[in-house]
C-alpha positions as a printed Julia matrix, in Angstrom:
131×3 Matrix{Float64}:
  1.07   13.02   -9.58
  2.09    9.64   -9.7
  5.28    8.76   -7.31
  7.96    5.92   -6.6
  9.87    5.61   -4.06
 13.65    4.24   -4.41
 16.33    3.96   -1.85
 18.52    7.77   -2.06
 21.19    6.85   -3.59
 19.51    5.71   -6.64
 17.16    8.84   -6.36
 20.27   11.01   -6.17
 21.95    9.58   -9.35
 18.56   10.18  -10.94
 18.41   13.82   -9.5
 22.25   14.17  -10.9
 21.77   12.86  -14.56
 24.06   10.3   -14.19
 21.14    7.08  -13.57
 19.14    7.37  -16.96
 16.79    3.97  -16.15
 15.19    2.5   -12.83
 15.4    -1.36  -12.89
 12.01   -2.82  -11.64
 10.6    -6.45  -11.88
  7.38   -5.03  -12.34
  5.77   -2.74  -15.37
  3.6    -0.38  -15.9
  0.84    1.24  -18.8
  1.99    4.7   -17.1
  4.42    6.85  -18.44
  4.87   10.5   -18.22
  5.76   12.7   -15.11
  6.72   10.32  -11.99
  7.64   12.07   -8.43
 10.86   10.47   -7.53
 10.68    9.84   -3.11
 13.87    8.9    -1.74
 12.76    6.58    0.64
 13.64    7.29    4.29
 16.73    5.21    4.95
 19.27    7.24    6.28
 22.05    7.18    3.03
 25.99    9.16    3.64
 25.69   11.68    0.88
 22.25   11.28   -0.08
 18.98   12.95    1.12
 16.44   10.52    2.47
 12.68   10.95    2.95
 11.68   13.75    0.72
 11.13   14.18   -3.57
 13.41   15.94   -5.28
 12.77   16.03   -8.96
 10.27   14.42  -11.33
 11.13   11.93  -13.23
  9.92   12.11  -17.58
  9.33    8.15  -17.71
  9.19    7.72  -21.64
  9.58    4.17  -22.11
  9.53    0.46  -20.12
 12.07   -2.47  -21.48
 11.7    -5.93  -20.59
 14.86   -7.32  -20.57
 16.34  -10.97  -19.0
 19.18  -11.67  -17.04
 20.5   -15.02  -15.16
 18.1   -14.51  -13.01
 15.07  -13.76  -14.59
 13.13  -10.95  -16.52
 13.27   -6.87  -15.24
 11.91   -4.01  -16.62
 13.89   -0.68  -17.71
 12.0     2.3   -17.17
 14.05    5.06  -19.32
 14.24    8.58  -18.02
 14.31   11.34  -19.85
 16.94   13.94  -19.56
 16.73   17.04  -17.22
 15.99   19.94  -20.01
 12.76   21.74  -20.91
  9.77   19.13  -21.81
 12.21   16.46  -19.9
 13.09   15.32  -16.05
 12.77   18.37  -13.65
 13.97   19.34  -10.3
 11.51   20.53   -7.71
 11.69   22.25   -4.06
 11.83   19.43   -1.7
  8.53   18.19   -0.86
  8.33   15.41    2.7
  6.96   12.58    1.02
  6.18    9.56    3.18
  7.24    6.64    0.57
  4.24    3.43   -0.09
  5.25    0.05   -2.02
  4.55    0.03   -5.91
  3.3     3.6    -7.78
  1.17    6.3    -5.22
 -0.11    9.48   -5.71
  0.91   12.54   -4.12
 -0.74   15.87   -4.66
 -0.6    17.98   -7.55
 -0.24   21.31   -5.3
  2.63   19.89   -3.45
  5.02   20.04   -6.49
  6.89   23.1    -7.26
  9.52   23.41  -10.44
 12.43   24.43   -9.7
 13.34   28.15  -11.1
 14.75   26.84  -13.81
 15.14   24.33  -16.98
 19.01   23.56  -16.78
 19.59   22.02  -13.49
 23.71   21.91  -14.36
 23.67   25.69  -15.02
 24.83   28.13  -12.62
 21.55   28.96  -11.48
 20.86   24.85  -10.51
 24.38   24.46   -9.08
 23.2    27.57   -6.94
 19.93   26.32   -5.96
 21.59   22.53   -5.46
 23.32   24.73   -2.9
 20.36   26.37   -0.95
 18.1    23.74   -1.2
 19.35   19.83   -1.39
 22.92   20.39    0.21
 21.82   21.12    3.25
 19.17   17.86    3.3
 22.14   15.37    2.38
 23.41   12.73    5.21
């Protein structure tokens, strides 16, 4: 699967819902499924050095600010076809897009990450990674 990495705080709004587009100043032909690696700075209330959901990448926007063009790459929400959480896979972050194996990925239990169920696994399985 194809992966970025971004620094954990960013990952973790993406993981929560609440970051709908990464801001790049590159693009890319690829969308689709895209591992999200928080990279391995060392964040207060974030988890750094492992992947915790995939990211739905359905779109790129070039946009311009005072300082020059970026691209929006829009994520799409966490429900069934969408974003998805995954068990927490150690992912050694690269510059740019990198692949990380297919087998590596597991879906998490589940296709509501907000429901009881995700606040539950949240619980088990990223609390106890989090700075």
């Amino acid at each position: 699967m194809k992966a970025l990495s971004i620094h954990p705080e960013y990952a973790m709004e993406i993981l929560n819902g609440t970051k709908t587009e990464e801001y790049r100043t590159w693009t890319t032909h690829y969308r689709g499924d895209l591992l999200i690696c928080n990279s391995a700075k060392k964040t207060h209330g974030a988890v750094a050095g492992y992947a915790l959901c995939v990211a739905k990448i359905t779109g790129i926007e070039k946009r311009t600010a005072s300082d020059g063009p970026y691209y929006a790459w829009q994520i799409a929400p966490f429900k069934q076809g969408g974003s998805y959480w995954i068990d927490p896979v150690k992912v050694k972050g690269q510059l740019k897009l990198f692949n990380v194996a297919d087998d590596l990925i597991v879906p998490a239990p589940f296709t509501n990450p907000f429901s009881l169920a995700g606040k539950e696994w949240y619980r088990e399985k990223i609390a106890p990674l989090i700075y």
